[in-house]
C-alpha positions in Angstrom: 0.0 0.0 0.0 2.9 2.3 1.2 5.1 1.2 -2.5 1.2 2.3 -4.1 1.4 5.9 -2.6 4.6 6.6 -3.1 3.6 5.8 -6.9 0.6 8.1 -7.0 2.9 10.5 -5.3 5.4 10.7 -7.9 3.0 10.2 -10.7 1.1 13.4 -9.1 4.4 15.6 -9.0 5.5 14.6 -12.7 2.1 14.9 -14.3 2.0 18.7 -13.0 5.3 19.3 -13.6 5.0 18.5 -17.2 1.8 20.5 -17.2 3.9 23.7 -15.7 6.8 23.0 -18.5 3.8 23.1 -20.9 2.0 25.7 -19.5 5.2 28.3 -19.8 6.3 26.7 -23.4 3.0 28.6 -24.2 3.1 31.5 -22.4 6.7 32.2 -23.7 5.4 31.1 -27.6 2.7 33.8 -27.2 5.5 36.3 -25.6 6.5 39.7 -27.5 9.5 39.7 -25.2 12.0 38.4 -27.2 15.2 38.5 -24.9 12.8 36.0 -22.8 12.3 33.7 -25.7 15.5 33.1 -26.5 16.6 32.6 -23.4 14.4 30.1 -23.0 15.1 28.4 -26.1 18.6 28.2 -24.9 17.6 26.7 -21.7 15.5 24.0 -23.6 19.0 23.9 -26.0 20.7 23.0 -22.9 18.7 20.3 -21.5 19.0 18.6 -24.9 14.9 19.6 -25.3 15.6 20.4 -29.0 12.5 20.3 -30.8 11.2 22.9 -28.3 14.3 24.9 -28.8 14.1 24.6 -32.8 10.5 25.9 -32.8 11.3 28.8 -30.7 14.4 29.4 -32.8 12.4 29.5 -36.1 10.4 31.9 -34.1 13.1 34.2 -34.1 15.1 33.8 -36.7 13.6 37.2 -38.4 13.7 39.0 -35.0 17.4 38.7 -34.4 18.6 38.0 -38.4 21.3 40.7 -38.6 22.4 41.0 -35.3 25.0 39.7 -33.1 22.8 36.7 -31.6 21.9 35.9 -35.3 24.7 33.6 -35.7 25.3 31.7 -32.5 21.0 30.9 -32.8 21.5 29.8 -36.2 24.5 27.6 -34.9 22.0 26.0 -32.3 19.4 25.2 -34.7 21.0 23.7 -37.3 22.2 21.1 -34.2 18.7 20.9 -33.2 17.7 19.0 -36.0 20.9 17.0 -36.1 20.4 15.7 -32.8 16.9 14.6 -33.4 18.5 12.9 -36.4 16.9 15.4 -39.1 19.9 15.0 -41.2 18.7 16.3 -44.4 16.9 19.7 -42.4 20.8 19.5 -40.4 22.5 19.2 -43.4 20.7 22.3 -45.1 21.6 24.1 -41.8 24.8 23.7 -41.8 25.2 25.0 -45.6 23.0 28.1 -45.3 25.2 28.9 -41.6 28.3 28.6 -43.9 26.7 30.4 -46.7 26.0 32.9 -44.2 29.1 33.0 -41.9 31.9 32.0 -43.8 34.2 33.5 -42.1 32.9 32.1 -38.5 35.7 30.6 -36.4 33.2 27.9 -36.7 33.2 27.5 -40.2 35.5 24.7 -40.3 33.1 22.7 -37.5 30.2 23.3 -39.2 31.8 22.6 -42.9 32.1 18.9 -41.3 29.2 18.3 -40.1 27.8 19.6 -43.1 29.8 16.5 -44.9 29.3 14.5 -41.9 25.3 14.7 -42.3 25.3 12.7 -45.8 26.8 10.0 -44.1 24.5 9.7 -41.7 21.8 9.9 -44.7 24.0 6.5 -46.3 21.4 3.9 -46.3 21.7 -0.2 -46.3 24.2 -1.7 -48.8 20.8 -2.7 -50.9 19.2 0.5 -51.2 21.1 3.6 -53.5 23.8 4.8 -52.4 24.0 8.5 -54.2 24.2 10.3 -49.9 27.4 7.6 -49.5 28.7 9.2 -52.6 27.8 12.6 -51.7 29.6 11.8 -48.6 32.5 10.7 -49.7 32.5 14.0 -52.0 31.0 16.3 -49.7 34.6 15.3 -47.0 36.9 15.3 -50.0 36.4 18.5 -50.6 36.5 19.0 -46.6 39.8 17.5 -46.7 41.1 19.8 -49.2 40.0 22.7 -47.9 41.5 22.1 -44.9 44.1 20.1 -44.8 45.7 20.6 -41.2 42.0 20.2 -39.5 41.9 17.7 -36.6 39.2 16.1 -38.1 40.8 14.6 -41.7 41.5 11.7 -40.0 38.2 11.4 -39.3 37.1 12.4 -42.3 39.3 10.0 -43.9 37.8 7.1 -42.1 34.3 8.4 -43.3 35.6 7.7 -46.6 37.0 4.3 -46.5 33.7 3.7 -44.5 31.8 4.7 -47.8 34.3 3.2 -49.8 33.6 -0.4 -48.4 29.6 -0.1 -48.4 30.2 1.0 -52.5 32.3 -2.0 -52.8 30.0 -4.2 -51.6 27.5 -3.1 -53.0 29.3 -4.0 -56.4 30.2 -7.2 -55.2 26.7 -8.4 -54.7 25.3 -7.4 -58.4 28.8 -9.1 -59.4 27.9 -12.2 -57.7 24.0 -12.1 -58.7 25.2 -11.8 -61.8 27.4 -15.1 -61.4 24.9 -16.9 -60.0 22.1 -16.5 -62.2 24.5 -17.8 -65.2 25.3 -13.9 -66.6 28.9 -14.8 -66.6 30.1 -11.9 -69.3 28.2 -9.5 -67.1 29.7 -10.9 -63.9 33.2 -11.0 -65.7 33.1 -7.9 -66.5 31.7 -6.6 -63.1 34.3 -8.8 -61.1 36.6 -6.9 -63.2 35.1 -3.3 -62.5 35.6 -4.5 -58.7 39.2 -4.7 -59.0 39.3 -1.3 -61.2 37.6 0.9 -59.1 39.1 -0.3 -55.5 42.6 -1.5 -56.2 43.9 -1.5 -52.9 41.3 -4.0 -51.4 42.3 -6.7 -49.7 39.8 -8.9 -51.7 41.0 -7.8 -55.3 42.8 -11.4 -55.7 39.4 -12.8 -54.6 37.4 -10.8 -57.3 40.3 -12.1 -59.9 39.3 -15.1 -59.2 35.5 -14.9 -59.6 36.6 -13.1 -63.1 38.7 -15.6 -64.1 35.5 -18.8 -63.4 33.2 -16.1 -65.0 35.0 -15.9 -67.9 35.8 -19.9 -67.9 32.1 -21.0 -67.8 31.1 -18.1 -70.1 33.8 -20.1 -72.4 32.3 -23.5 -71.4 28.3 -22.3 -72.3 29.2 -20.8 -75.6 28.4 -22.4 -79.0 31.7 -24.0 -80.1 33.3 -21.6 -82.9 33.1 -18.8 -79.7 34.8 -21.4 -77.3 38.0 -20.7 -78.1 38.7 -17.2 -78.2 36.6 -17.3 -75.1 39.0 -19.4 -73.2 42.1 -17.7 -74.4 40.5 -15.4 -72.2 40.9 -17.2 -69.4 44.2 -17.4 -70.1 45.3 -14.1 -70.6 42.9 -13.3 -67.4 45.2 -15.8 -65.2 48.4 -14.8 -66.9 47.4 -11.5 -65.2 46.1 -12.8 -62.0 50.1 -14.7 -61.8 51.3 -11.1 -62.2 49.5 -9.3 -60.1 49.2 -11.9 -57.3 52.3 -14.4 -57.3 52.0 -15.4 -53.0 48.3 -15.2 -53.0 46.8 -18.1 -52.0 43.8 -18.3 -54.1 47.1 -19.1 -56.9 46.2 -22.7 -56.7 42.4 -22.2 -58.0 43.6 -19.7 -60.3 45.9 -22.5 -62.0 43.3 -24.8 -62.3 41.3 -22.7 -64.4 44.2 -22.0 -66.6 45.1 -26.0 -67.0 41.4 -26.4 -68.0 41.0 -24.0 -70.0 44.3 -25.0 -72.3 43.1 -28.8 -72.4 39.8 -27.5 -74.0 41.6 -25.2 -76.6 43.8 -28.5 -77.2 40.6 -30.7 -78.1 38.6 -27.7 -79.8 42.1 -27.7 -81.7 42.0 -31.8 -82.3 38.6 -31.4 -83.6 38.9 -28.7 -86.0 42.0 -30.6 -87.8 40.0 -33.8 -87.5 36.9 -32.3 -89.1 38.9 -30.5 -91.9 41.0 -33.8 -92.8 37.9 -35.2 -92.8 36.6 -32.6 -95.6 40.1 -33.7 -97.7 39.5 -35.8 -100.8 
């Protein structure tokens, strides 16, 4: 009964201390006093109440454009809606304070988070990716603008973060493409993998899916295509042994490259045996 009280108790006190908070959200909404209101938004900034405080500093934004507290509430709103994870309003913030303030001492903050916003926008490895690109443009161009910030290395790791969702993302159609029997599409996309993120630790990997691509494409085609197809496969492993001499996928890759001669061998066998069989 006591435990039961006590609950009612502090049910009481917060239900009409949340009415109070509400009541004087209004009161302050419907205030002319303008000093009052932004003080308050500032209090509500502080207690991390930030939708209250971005709909007070909407409210003001044409009161106090212009003047010295113009900036430093523009600053606050643009993180109001990136801590309630509006990064597309936060991101547009952030732009029109730099547009504004270019000069700021904050600039190079806000320039970041600007960039940093589109990667929070970067969606599942299935969905499109055009905010991981932006991102990966967006700190680029951080990085060159300022090159001694504290936050390229950051930046930097926003990038290879990017970088990897992109590159799976083009390993999976390369892969669908394998498994559904597209094997020139997949060759060619295993081979677009290796192209576009040459220092990945997988490339040997996606020479290797290039290399059976280009072997079954070989093996499916109508037989005066088969062996300029596997010559392919040839030249493709002759590169892989270049490329990658210790890798141990080397094996596999050797396999395909035996096969593949021992069918150009019999495809040879049977053209001569077909024309001597055309001789008078």
């Amino acid at each position: 009964m006591q435990k039961f009280l006590l609950y009612i108790s502090v049910l009481t006190i917060a239900v009409v201390s949340f009415s109070s908070c509400n009541n004087e959200l209004r009161r302050i909404e419907k205030s002319n006093n303008f000093e009052k209101k932004l003080a308050y938004a500032d209090k509500m900034y502080s207690k991390k109440k930030y939708n209250t405080a971005a709909t007070l500093y909407a409210d003001l934004m044409q009161v106090y454009k212009g003047t010295d507290k113009f900036e430093g509430l523009y600053y606050n709103m643009a993180y109001c809606s990136y801590y309630v994870k509006d990064y597309v309003q936060a991101a547009f913030n952030f732009k029109n304070y730099l547009d504004l303030f270019p000069n700021s001492p904050r600039a190079v903050e806000v320039d970041y988070m600007q960039a940093y916003c589109y990667y929070k926008q970067s969606p599942k490895v299935s969905l499109d990716q055009t905010n991981t690109m932006k991102a990966i443009a967006a700190m680029q161009t951080f990085i060159n603008n300022y090159p001694t910030s504290p936050k390229v290395a950051e930046a930097n790791l926003v990038i290879e973060l990017c970088r990897r969702k992109l590159e799976t993302k083009e390993f999976n159609a390369a892969e669908l493409y394998f498994n559904l029997g597209y094997f020139k599409a997949a060759g060619i996309a295993f081979k677009g993998l290796m192209r576009n993120y040459p220092d990945s630790d997988k490339s040997d990997g996606y020479k290797i899916m290039a290399i059976r691509a280009y072997y079954q494409y070989a093996k499916n085609s109508v037989p005066d295509r088969q062996k300029e197809r596997y010559e392919t496969v040839l030249s493709e492993y002759l590169d892989f042994a270049d490329h990658y001499p210790n890798s141990k996928l080397k094996p596999e890759a050797e396999k395909f490259y035996t096969l593949a001669q021992s069918n150009i061998k019999t495809l040879e066998n049977e053209q001569n045996k077909a024309k001597s069989n055309q001789q008078p």
